[in-house]
C-alpha positions, 0 to 999 in steps of 0.5 A: 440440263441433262441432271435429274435434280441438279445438286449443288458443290457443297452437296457433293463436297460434304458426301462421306468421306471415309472411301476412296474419293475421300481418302485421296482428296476428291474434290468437285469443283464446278457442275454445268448444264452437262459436265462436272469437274473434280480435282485430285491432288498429285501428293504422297496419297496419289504417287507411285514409288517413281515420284508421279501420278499412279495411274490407278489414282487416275482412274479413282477420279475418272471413276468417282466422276463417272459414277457420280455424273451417272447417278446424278441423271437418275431418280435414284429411288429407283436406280442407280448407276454402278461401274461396268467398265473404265478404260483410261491411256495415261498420255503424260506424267505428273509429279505435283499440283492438282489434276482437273477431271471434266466429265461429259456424257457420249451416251446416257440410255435406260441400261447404260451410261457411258462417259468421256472423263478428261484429266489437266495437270494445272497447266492445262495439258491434258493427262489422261483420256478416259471412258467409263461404262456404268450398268443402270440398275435398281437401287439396292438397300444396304 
């Protein structure tokens, strides 16, 4: 198991959800040993003006898992992981239902992470191909 401490759905269901993640309906949905999995829903919050999935929504997920995966490796009283780069080729449209992100580590070292983020429409037809890097940093007090 790569997790620090591994956390449970409801733990990461019942985070605050005035942010993005929230506010377009993020939703975890399965921790393994060394992935987890989110979905998003494809709706009038997620849509671009054509009728299909916007593609920066897209990346909102590969984002919000990435980071959440980062930050689940760590002792987060002493780091933390933050977004250093994304990148995502989006391979085909989506008009409804529910995208299923699944995020599992290439790279999990002391000042970067990186993390290979896949998205499925509900047919199990992937969608969009994404990497995020996240910079390891010390925890910053708020």
């Amino acid at each position: 198991m790569i997790w620090f401490t591994k956390p449970d759905l409801e733990e990461l269901n019942n985070r605050p959800k005035n942010n993005i993640g929230g506010l377009l309906g993020i939703e975890f949905t399965e921790i393994g040993d060394d992935f987890i999995k989110a979905i998003m829903p494809v709706d009038d919050r997620t849509r671009q003006p054509y009728g299909i999935l916007h593609g920066g929504a897209s990346v909102v997920l590969t984002e919000t898992l990435g980071s959440v995966a980062s930050n689940l490796v760590l002792d987060t009283n002493f780091k933390m992981g933050v977004g250093l780069e994304v990148n995502a080729n989006h391979l085909r449209p989506v008009k409804s239902g529910f995208v299923t992100g699944i995020c599992t580590p290439i790279h999990i070292g002391g000042k970067t992470h990186v993390w290979d983020i896949k998205l499925y429409n509900d047919k199990g037809k992937i969608t969009c191909i994404s990497r995020l890097t996240t910079a390891i940093v010390p925890v910053v007090k708020i």
